[in-house]
N, C-alpha and C positions, 0 to 999 in steps of 0.2 A: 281704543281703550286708553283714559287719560288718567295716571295710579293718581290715589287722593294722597300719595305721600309727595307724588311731586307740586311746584309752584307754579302756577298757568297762571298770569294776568287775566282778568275779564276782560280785558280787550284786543289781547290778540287774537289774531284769526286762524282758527285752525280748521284744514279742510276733512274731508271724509276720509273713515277710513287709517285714521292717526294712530299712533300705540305711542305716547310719552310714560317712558319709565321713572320708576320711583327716585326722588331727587332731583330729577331735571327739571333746570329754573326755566321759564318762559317770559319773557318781558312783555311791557304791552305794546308797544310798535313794533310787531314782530307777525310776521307770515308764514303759516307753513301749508303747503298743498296735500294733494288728496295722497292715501298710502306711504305715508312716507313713518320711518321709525327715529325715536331720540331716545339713545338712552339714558342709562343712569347716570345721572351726575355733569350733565352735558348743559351748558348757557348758553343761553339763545337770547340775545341783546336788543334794543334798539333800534330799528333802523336793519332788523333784518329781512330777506323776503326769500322763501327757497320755495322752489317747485316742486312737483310730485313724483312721488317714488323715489323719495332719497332715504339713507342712511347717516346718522348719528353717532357716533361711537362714543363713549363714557370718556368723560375729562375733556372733551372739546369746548373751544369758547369763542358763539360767534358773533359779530356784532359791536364786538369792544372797541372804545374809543381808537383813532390813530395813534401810534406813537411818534407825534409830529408835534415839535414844539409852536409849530403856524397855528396849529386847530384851535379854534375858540369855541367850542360846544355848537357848532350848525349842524342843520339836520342835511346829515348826509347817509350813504346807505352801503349794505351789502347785498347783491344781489346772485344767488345761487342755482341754477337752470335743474332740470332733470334729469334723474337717475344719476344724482352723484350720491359717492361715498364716502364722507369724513370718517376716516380711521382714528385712535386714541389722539386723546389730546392737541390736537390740531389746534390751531388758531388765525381765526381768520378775522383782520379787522376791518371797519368799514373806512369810507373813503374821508377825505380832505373835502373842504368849499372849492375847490382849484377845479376838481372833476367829477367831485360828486357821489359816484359809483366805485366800489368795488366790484367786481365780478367774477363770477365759475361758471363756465360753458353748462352742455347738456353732458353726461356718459364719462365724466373724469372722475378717477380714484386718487383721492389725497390720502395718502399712509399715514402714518402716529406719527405724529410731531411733527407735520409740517404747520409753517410760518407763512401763511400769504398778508401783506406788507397794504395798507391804502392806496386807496389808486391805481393797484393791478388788475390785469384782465388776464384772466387764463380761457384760452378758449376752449371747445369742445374735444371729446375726448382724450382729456392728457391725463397723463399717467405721474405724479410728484410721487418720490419715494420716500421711504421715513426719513425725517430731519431736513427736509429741504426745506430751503428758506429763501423764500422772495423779497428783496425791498422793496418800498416803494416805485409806484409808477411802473411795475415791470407790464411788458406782453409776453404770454404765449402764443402763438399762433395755434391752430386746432392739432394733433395728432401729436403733439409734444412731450417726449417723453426725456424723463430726469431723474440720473441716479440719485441713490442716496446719499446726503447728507452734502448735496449741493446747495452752495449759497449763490445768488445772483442778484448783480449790486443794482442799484438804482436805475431806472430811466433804461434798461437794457430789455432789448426782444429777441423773441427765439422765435426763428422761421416754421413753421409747419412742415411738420412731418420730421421734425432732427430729433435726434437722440443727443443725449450730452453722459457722460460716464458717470459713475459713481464719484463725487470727493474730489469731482472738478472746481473751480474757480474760476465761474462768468462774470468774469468782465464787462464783457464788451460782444456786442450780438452776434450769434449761432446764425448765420444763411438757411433759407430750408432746406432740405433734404438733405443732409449731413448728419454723419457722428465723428461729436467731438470729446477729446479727452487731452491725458499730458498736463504739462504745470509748465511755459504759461499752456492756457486751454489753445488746441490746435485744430487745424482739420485734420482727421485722419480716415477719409473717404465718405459716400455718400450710404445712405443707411439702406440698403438694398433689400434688408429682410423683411425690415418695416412696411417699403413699398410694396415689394411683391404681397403682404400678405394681405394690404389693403385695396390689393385690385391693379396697381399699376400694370401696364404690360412690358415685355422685356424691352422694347423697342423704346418703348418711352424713359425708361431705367438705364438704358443706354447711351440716352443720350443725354441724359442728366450729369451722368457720368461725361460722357463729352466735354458737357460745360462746367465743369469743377475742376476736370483737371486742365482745362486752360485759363481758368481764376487760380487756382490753389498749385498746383505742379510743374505748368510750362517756362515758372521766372520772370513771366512778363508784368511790369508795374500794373496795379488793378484800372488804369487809364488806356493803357494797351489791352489791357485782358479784356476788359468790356468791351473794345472795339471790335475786336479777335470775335469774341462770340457772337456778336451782331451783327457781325458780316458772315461766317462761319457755322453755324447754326441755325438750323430751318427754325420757322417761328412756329410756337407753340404754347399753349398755357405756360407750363414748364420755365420757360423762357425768361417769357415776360415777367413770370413772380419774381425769380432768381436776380435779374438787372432791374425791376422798382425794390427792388430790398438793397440789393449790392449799393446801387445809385442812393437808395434815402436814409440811407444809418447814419443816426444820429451819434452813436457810441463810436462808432470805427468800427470794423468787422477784426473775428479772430484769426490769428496767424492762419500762414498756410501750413503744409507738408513741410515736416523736419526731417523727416527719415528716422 
């Protein structure tokens, strides 16, 4: 159902099964898939393309230019997967000529007022909570969850599967399977509830654990630490994410344990 008080482009494309509520603006390079709802008052830009079965929330805007003073008006895009939910006011804007693409996984809930930045990827099932704000260029890796009313600076990635606390300040990238909090942001152990709920087994949670507290707890420089664990640690998926992340940060990783 598409209310005749709101604004639909003739030429965007809207799939089956749509409910655009009364006052929601529609641009005409704009995609929306089948079942999906947009409420009142919500813009939907250029250059946008969301998949099926999403939610809208009133006062969201998405699609708006970068706030990058590089952009010259190229057609560039935002790209949003399945079964996500934009909460109030959210704003998500589309990418730069540099990368092209913004992006939202499939199954992620963005709260009210979150900021996703040009250029970011957030992957599958992550969890932003009200007021988060991504700059540019960030990643999430999939199962990524973020309290409220965190900021995360540029060019920074968060491992899969970490949690970061409420009113933290990301720096500089989260390793997976952690939570982190504290001012500066630290590690303060590995997110065990998260895993266990997502399947992991004890045994593999154990020794995730293993390998953080000989990065983050044992003292040893992260050039010994990665050695320690590579000799020290049976190989496993686990593993291998943990040392291609540790090994390829671009940011620097966040502190260890402070006590």
């Amino acid at each position: 159902m598409i209310s005749n008080l709101s604004s639909v482009h003739k030429n965007a494309k809207i799939g089956k099964n749509v409910t655009i509520e009364p006052f929601a603006t529609i641009y005409g390079n704009v995609e929306i898939g089948d079942n999906c709802w947009i409420g009142p008052n919500a813009v939907i830009m250029d250059g946008t393309k969301i998949g099926n079965d999403c939610k809208v929330f009133p006062g969201a805007v998405l699609g708006a230019q970068p706030q990058d003073l590089k952009y010259n008006g190229e057609e560039t895009y935002l790209v949003i997967g399945d079964r996500v939910m934009i909460r109030e006011c959210c704003t998500l804007n589309k990418a730069t000529a540099e990368s092209r693409f913004t992006r939202i996984g499939n199954d992620c809930l963005l709260m009210a007022y979150v900021h996703v930045a040009h250029d970011s990827i957030v992957g599958n099932n992550c969890i932003l909570a009200n007021s988060v704000n991504l700059a540019g260029h960030v990643t999430l890796e999939d199962f990524v969850i973020l309290g409220g009313m965190v900021p995360v600076h540029q060019f920074v990635t968060v491992g899969c599967h970490s949690m970061v606390g409420g009113g933290s300040l990301v720096r500089k990238d989260v390793p997976p399977y952690i939570k982190a909090a504290r001012e500066p942001l630290s590690y303060v152990g590995i997110n065990s509830i998260g895993l266990n709920r997502r399947g992991f087994a004890k045994e593999k949670v154990n020794l995730i654990n293993d390998i953080y507290r000989i990065i983050y707890v044992s003292g040893l420089n992260m050039t010994k630490a990665i050695a320690e664990v590579e000799s020290s640690i049976e190989d496993c998926e686990e593993k291998e994410k943990v040392l291609s992340f540790v090994k390829n940060s671009q940011r620097g990783l966040i502190r260890g344990y402070n006590g």
